[in-house]
N, CA and C atoms of all chains as a GROMACS GRO file, in nm:
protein
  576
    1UNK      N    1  12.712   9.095  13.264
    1UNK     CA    2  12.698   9.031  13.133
    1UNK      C    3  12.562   8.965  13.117
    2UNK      N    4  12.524   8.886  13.197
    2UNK     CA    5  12.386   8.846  13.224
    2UNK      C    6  12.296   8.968  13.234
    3UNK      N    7  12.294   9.023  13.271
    3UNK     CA    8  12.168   9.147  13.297
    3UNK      C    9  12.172   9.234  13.117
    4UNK      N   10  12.302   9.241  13.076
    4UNK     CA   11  12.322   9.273  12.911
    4UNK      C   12  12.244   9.224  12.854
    5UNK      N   13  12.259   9.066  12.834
    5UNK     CA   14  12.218   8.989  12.754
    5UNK      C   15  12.105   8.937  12.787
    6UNK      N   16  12.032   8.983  12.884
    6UNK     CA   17  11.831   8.953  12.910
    6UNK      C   18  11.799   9.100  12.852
    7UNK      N   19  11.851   9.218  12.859
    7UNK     CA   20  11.794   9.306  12.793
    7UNK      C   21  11.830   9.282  12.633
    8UNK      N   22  11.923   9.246  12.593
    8UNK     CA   23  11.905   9.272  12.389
    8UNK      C   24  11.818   9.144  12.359
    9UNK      N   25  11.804   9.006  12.503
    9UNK     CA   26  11.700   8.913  12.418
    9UNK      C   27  11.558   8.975  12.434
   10UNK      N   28  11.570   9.030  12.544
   10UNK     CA   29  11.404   9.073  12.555
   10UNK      C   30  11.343   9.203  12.447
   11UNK      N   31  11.465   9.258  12.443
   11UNK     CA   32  11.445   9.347  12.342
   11UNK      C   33  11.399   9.271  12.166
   12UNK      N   34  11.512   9.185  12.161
   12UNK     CA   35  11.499   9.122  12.036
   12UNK      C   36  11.369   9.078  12.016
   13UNK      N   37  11.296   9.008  12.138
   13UNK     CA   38  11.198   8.977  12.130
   13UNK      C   39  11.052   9.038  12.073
   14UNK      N   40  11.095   9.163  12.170
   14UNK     CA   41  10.972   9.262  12.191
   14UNK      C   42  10.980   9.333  11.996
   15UNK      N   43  11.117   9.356  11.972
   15UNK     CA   44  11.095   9.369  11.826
   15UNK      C   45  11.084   9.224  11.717
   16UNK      N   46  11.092   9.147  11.732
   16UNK     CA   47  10.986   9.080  11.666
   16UNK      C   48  10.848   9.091  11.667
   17UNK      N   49  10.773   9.077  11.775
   17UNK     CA   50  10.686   9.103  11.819
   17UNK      C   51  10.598   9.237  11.762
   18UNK      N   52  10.684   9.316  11.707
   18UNK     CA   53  10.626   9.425  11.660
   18UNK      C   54  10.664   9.396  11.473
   19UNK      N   55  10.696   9.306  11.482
   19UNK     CA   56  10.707   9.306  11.308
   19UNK      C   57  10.563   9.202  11.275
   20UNK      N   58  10.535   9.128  11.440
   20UNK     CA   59  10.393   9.043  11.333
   20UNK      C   60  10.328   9.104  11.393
   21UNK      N   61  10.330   9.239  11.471
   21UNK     CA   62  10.217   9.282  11.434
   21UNK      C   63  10.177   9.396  11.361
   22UNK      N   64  10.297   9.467  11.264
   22UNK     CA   65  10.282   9.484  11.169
   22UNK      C   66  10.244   9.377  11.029
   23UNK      N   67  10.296   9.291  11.031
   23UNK     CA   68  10.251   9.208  10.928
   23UNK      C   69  10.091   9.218  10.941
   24UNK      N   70  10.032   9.198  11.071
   24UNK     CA   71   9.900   9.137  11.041
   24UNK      C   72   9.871   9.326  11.040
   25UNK      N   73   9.856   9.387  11.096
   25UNK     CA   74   9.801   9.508  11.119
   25UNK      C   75   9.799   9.616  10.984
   26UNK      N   76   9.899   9.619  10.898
   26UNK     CA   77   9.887   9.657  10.787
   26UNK      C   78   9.830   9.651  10.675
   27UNK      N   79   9.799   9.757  10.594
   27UNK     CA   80   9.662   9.743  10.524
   27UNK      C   81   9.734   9.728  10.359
   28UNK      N   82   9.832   9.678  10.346
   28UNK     CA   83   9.862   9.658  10.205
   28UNK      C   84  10.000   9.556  10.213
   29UNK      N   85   9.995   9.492  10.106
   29UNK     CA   86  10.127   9.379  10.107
   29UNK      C   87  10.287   9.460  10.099
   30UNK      N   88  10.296   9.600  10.026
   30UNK     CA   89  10.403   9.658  10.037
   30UNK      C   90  10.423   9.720  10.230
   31UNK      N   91  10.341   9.802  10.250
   31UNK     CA   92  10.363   9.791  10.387
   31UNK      C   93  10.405   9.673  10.487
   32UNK      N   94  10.343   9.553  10.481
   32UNK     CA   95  10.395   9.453  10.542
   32UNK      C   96  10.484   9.398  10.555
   33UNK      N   97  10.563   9.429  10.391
   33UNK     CA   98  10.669   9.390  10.354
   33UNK      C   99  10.812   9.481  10.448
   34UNK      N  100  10.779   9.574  10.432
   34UNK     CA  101  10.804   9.712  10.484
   34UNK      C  102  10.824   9.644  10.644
   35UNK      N  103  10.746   9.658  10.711
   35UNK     CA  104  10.744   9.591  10.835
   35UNK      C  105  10.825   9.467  10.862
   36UNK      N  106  10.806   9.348  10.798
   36UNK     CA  107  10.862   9.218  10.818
   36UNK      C  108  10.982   9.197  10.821
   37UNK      N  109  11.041   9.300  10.710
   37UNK     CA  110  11.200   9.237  10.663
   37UNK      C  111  11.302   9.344  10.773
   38UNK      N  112  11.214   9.442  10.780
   38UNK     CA  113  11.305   9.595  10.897
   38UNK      C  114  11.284   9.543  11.049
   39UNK      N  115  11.197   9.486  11.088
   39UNK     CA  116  11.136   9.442  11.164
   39UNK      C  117  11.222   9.338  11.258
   40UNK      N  118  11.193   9.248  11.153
   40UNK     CA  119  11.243   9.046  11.222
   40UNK      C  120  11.363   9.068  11.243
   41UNK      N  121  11.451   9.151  11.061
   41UNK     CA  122  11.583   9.134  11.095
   41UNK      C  123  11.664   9.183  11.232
   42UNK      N  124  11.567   9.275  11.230
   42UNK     CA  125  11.641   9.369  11.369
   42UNK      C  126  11.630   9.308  11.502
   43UNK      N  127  11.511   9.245  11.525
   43UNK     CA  128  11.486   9.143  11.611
   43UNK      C  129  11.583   9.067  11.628
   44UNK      N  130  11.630   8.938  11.535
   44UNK     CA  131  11.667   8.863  11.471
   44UNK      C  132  11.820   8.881  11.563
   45UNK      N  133  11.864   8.992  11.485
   45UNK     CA  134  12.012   9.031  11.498
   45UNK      C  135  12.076   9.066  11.673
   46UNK      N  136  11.932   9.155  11.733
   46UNK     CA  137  11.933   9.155  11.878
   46UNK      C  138  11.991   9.072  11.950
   47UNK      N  139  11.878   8.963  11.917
   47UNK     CA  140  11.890   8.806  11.990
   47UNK      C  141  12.063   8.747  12.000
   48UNK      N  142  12.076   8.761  11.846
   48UNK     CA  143  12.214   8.710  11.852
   48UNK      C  144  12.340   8.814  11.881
   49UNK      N  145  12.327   8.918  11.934
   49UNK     CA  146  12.386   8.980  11.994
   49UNK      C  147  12.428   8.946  12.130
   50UNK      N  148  12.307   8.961  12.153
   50UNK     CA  149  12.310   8.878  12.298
   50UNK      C  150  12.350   8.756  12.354
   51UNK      N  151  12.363   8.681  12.247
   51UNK     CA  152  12.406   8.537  12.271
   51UNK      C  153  12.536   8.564  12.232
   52UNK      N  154  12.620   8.690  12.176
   52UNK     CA  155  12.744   8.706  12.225
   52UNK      C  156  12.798   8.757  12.288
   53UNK      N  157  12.765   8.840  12.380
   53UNK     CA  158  12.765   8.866  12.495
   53UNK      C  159  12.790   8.743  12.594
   54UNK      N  160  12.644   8.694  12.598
   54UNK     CA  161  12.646   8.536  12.725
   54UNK      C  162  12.752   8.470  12.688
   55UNK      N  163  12.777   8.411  12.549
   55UNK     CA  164  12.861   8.326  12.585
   55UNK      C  165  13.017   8.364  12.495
   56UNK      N  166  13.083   8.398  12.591
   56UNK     CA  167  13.231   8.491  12.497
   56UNK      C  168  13.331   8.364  12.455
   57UNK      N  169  13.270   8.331  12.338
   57UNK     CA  170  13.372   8.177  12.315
   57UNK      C  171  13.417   8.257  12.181
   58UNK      N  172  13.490   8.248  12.056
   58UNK     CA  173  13.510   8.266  11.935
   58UNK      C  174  13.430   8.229  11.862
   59UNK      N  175  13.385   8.094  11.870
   59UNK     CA  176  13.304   8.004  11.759
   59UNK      C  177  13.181   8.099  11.789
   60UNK      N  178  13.143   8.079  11.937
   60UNK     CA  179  12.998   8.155  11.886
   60UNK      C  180  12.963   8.301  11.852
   61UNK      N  181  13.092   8.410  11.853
   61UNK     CA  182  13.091   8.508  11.829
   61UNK      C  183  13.110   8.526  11.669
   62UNK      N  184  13.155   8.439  11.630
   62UNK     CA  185  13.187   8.443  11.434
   62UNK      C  186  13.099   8.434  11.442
   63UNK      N  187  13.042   8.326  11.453
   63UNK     CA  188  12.921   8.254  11.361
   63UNK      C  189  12.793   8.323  11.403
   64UNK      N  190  12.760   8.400  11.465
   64UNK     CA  191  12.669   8.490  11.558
   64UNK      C  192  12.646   8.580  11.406
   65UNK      N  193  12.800   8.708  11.465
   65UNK     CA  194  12.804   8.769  11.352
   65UNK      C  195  12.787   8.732  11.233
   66UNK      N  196  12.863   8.599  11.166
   66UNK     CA  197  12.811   8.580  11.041
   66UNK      C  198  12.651   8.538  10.997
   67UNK      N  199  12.576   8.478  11.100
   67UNK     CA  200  12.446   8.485  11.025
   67UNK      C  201  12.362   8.621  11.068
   68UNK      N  202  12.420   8.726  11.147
   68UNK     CA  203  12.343   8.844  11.119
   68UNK      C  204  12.386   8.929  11.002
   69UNK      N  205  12.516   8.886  10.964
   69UNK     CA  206  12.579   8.967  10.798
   69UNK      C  207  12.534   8.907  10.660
   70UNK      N  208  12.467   8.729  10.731
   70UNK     CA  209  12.388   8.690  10.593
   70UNK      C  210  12.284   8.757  10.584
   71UNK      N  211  12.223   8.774  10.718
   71UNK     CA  212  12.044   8.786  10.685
   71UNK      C  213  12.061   8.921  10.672
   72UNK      N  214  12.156   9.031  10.701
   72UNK     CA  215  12.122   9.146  10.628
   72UNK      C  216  12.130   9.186  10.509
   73UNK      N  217  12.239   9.083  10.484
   73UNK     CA  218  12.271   9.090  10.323
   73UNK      C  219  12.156   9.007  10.240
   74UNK      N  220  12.076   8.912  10.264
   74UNK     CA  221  12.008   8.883  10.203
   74UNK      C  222  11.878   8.885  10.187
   75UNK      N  223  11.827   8.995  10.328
   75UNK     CA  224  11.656   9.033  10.366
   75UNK      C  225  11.623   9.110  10.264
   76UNK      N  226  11.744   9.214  10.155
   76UNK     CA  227  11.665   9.309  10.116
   76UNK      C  228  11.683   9.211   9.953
   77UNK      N  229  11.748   9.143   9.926
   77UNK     CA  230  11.748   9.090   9.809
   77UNK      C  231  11.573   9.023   9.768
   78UNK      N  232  11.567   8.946   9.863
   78UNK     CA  233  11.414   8.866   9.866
   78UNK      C  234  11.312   8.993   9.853
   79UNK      N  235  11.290   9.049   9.943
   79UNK     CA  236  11.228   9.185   9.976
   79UNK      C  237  11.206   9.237   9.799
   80UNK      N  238  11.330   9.311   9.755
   80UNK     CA  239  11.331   9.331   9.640
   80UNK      C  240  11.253   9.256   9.561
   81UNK      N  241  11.264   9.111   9.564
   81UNK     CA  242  11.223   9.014   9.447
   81UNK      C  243  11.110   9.001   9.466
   82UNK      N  244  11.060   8.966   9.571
   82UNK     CA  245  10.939   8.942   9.614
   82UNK      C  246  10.834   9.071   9.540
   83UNK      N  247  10.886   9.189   9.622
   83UNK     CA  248  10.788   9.360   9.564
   83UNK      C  249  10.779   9.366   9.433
   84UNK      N  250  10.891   9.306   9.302
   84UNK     CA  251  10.890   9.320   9.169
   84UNK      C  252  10.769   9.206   9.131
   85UNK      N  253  10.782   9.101   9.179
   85UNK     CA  254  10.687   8.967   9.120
   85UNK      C  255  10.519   8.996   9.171
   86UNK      N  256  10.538   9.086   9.283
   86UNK     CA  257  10.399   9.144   9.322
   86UNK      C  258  10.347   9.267   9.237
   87UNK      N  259  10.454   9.318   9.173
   87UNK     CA  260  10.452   9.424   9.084
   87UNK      C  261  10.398   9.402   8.992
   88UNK      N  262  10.440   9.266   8.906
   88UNK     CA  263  10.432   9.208   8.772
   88UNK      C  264  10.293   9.175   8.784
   89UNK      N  265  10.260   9.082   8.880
   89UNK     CA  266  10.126   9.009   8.888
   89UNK      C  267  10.000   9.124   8.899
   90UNK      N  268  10.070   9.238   8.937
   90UNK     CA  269   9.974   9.272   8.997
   90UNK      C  270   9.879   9.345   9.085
   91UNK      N  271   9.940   9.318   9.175
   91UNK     CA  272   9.880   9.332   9.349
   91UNK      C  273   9.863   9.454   9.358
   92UNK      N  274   9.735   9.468   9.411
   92UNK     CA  275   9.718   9.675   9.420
   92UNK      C  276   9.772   9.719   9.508
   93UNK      N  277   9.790   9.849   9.494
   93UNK     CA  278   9.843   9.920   9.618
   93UNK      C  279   9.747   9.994   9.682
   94UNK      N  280   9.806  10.023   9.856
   94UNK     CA  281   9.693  10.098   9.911
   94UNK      C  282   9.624  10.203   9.851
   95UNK      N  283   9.483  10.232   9.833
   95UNK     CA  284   9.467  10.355   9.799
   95UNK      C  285   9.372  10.382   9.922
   96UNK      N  286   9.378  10.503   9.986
   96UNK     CA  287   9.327  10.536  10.137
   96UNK      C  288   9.156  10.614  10.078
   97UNK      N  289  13.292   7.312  12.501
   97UNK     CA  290  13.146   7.320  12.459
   97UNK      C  291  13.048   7.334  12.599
   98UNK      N  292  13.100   7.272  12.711
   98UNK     CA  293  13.060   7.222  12.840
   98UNK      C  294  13.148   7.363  12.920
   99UNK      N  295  13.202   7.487  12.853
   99UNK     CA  296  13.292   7.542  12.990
   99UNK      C  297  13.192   7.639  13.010
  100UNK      N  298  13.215   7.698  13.133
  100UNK     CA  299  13.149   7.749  13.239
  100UNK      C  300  13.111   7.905  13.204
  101UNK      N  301  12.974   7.904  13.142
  101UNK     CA  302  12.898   8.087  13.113
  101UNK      C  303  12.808   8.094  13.186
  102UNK      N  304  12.782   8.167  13.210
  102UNK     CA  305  12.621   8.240  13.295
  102UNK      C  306  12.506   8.161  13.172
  103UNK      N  307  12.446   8.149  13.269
  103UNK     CA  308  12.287   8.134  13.214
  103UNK      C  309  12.187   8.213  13.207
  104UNK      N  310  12.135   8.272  13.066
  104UNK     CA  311  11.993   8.371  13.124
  104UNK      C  312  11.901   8.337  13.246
  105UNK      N  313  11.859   8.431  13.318
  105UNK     CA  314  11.756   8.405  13.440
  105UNK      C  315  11.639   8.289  13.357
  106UNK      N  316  11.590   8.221  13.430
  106UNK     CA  317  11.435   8.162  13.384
  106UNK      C  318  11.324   8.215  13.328
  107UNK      N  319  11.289   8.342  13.373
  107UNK     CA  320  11.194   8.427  13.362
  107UNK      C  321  11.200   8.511  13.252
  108UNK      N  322  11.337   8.532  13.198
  108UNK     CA  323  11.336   8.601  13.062
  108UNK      C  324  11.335   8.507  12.950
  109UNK      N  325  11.392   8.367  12.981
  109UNK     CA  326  11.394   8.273  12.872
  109UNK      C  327  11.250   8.243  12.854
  110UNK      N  328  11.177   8.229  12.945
  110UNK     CA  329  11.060   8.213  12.916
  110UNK      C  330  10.963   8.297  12.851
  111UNK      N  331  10.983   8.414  12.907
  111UNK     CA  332  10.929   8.579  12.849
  111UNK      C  333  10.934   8.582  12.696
  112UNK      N  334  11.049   8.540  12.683
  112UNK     CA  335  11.088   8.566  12.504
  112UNK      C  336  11.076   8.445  12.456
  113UNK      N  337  11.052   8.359  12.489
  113UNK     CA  338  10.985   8.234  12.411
  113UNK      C  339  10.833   8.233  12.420
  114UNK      N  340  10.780   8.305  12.481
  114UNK     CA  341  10.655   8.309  12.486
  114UNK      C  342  10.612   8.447  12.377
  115UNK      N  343  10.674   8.518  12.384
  115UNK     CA  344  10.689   8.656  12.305
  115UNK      C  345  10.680   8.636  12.169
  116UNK      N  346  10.813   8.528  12.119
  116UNK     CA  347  10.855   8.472  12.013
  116UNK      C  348  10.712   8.390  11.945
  117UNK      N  349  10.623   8.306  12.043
  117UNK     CA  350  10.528   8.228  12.015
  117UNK      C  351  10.405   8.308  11.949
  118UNK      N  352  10.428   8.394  12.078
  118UNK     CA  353  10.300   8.475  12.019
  118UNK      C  354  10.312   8.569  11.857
  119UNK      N  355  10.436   8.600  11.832
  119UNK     CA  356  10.440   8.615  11.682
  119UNK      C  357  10.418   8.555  11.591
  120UNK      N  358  10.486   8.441  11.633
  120UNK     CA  359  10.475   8.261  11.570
  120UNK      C  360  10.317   8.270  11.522
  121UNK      N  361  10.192   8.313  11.642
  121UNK     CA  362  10.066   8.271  11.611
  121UNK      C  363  10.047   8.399  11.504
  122UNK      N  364  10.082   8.501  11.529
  122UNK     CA  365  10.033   8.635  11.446
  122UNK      C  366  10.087   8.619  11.310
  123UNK      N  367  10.180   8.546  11.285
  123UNK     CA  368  10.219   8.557  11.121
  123UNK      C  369  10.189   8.409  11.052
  124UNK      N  370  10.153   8.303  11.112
  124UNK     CA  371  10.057   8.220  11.097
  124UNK      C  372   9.917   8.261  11.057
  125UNK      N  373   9.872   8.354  11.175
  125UNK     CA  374   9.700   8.431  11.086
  125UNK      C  375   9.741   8.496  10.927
  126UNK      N  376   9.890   8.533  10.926
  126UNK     CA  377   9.840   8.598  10.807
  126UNK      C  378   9.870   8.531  10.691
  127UNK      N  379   9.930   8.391  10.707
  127UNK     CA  380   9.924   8.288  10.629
  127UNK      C  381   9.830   8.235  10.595
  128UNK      N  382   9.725   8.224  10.662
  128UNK     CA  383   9.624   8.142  10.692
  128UNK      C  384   9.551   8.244  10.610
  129UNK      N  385   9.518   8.372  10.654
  129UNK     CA  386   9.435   8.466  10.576
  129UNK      C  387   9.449   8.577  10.465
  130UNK      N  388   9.592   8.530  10.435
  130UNK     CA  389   9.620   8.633  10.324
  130UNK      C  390   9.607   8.649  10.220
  131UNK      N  391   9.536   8.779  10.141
  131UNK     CA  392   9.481   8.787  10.050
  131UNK      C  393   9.562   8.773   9.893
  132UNK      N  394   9.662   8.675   9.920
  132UNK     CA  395   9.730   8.657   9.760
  132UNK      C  396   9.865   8.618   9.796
  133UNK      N  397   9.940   8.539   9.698
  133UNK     CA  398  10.049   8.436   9.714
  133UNK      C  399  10.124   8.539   9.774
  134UNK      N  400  10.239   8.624   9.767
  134UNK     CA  401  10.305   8.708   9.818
  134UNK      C  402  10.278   8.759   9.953
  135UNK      N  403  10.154   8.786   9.991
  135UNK     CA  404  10.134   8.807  10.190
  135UNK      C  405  10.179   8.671  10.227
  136UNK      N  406  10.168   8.556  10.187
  136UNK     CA  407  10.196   8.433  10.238
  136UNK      C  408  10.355   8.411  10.253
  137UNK      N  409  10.399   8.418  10.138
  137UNK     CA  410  10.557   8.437  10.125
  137UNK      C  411  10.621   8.520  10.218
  138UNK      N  412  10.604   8.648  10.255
  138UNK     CA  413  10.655   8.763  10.344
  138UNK      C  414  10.620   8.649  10.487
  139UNK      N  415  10.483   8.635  10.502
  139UNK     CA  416  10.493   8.602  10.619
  139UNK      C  417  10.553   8.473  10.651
  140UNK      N  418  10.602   8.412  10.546
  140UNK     CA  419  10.632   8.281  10.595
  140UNK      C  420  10.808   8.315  10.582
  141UNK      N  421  10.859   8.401  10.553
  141UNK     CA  422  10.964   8.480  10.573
  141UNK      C  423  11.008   8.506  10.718
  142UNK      N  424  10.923   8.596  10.758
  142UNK     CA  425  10.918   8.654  10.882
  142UNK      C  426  10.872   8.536  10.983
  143UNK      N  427  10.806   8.412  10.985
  143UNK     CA  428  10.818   8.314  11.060
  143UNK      C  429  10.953   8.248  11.038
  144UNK      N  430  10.983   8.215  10.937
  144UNK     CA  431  11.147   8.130  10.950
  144UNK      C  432  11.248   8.216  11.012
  145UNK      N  433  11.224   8.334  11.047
  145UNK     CA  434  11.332   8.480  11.129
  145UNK      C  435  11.253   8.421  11.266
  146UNK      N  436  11.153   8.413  11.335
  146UNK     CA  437  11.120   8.378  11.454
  146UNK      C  438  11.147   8.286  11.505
  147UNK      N  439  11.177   8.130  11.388
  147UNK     CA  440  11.177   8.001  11.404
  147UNK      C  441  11.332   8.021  11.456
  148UNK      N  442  11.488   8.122  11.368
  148UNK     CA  443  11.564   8.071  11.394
  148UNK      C  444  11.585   8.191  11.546
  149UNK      N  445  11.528   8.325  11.590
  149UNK     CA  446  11.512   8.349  11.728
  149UNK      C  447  11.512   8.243  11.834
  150UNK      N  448  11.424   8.115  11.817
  150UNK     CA  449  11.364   8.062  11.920
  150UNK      C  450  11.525   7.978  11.896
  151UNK      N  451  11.576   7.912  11.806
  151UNK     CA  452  11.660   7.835  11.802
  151UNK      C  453  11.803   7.907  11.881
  152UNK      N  454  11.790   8.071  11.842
  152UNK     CA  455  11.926   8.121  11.923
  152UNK      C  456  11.910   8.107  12.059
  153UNK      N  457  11.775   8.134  12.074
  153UNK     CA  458  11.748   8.167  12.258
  153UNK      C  459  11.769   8.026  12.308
  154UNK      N  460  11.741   7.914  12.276
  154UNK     CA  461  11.761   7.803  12.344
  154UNK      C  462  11.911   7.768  12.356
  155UNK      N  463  11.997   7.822  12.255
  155UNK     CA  464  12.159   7.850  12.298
  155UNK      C  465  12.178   7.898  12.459
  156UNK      N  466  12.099   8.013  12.409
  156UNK     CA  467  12.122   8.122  12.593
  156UNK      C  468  12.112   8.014  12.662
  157UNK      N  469  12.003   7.939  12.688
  157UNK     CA  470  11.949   7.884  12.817
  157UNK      C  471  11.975   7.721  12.804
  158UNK      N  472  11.994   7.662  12.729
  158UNK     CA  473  12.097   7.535  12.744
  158UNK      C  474  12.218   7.542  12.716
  159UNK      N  475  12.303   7.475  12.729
  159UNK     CA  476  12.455   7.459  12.664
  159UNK      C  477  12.505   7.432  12.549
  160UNK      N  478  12.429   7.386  12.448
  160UNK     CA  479  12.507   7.337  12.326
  160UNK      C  480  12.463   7.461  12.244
  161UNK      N  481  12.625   7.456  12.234
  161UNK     CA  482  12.689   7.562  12.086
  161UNK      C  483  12.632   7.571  11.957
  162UNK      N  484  12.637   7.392  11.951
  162UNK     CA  485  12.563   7.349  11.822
  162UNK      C  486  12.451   7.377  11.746
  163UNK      N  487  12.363   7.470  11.831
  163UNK     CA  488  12.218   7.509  11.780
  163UNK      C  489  12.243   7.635  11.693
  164UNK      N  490  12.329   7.665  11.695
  164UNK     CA  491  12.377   7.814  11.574
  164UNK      C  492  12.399   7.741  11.479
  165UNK      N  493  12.454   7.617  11.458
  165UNK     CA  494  12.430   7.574  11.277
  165UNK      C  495  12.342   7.580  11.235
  166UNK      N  496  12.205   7.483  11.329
  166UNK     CA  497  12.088   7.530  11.311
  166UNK      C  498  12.016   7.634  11.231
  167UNK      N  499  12.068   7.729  11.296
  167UNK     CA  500  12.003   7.830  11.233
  167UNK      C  501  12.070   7.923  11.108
  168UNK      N  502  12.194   7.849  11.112
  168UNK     CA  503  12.230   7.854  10.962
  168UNK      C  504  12.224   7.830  10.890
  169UNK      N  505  12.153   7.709  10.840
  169UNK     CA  506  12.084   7.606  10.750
  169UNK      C  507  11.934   7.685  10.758
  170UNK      N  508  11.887   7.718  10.825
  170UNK     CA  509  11.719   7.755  10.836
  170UNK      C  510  11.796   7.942  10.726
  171UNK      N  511  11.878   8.014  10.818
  171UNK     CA  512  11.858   8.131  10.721
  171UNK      C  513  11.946   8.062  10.534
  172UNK      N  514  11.986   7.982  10.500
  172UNK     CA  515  12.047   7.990  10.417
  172UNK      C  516  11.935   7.936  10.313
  173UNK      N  517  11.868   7.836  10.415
  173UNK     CA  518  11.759   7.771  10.290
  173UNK      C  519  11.607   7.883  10.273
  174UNK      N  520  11.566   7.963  10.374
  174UNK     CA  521  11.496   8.031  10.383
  174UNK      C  522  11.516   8.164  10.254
  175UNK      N  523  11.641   8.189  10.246
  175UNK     CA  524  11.683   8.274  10.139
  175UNK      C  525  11.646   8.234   9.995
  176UNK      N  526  11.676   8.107   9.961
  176UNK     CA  527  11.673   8.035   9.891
  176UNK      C  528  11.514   7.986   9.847
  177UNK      N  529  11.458   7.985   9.944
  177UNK     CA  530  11.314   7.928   9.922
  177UNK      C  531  11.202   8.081   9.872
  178UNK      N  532  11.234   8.184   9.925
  178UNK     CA  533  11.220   8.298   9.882
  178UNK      C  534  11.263   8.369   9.726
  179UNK      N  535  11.353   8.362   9.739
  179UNK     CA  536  11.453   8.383   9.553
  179UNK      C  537  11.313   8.303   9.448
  180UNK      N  538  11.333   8.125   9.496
  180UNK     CA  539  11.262   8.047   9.424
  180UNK      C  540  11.135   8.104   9.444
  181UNK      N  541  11.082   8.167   9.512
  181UNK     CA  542  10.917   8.122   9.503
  181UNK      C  543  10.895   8.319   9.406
  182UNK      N  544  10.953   8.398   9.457
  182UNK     CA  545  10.927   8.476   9.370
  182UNK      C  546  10.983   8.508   9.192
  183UNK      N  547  11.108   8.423   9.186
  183UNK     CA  548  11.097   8.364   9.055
  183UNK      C  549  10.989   8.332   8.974
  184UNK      N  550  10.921   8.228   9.058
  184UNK     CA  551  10.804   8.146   9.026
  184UNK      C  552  10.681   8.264   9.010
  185UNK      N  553  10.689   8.290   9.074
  185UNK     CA  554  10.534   8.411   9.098
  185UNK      C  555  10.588   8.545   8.969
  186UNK      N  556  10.709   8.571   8.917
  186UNK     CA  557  10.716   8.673   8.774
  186UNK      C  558  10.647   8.605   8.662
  187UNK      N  559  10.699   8.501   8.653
  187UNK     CA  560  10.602   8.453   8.560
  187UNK      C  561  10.412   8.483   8.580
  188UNK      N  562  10.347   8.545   8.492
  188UNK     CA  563  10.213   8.571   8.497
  188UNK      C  564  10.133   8.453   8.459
  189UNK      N  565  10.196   8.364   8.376
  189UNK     CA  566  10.109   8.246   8.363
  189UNK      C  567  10.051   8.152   8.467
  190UNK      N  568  10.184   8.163   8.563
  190UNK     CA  569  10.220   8.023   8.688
  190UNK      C  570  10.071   8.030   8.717
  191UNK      N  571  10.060   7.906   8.776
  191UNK     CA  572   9.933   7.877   8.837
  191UNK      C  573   9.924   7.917   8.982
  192UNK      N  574   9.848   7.940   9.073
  192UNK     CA  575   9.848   7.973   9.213
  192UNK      C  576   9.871   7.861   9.278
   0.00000   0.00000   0.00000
């Protein structure tokens, strides 16, 4: 169970890790966006996988699951809102 | 709250808090340098997803349960602070 749960944190990690550096590495705000929200969440969700694994109580297995069913349910809402208000204003898109 | 789970090794808690940091600094640069309100927003998105990582991993490696509210309050208001700020940014008038 321990050896489980150092691989989905290290994993979780290593995919965060790759969402900032997509954030910074990308050459337009829709790409980044693209990156950040596919990225963290997945990270994000790893981590707390793993922390149900380590610790097999109830409380922390709900509540684990429930904030990885908020933040999926609510990464693409922002995401959405965010790309339309960048839309409105504006913001160019890549042109290569 | 106190009963008896494995503990992640040292070396991975540390690994992925250091991992976690170093994203921490990479989506900070792109706060710091981003070319228009919305790169700022994404990335300050994708830091409050790292902020509540670091908060799960310190579950793994201390004992209190309690740090998952934590990070339920961080994703619930983070949602929330997102919704609001791109609200704010449809409007074409708003000021920067």
């Amino acid at each position: 169970m321990t050896i489980l749960a150092s691989i989905l944190i290290l994993a979780g990690a290593l995919f965060s890790l790759i969402a900032a550096l997509g954030i910074v590495r990308m050459p337009d705000l829709y790409c980044r966006m693209h990156a950040a929200t596919k990225a963290g969440a997945f990270g994000l969700s790893l981590i707390l996988i793993g922390i149900c694994f380590l610790v097999p109580e109830p409380r922390v297995i709900i509540q684990s699951l429930l904030i990885v069913a908020f933040f999926y349910l609510t990464t693409p809402i922002a995401g959405q809102m965010i790309g339309r208000a960048a839309i409105i204003r504006g913001i160019p898109f890549w042109k290569r | 709250m106190f009963s008896e789970f494995q503990t992640i090794p040292a070396w991975v808690a540390l690994t992925a808090h250091s991992i976690l940091g170093l994203s921490m600094l990479l989506a900070g640069y792109r706060i710091w340098k981003g070319p228009s309100i919305p790169d700022r927003i994404v990335a300050l998105d994708l830091l409050a997803a790292l902020i509540m990582g670091h908060v799960a991993l310190s579950v793994a490696h201390s004992r209190f349960v309690s740090y998952l509210d934590v990070a339920t309050a961080i994703a619930v208001i983070t949602f929330l602070a997102t919704v609001a700020f791109a609200r704010y940014l449809e409007n074409k008038d708003a000021p920067l």
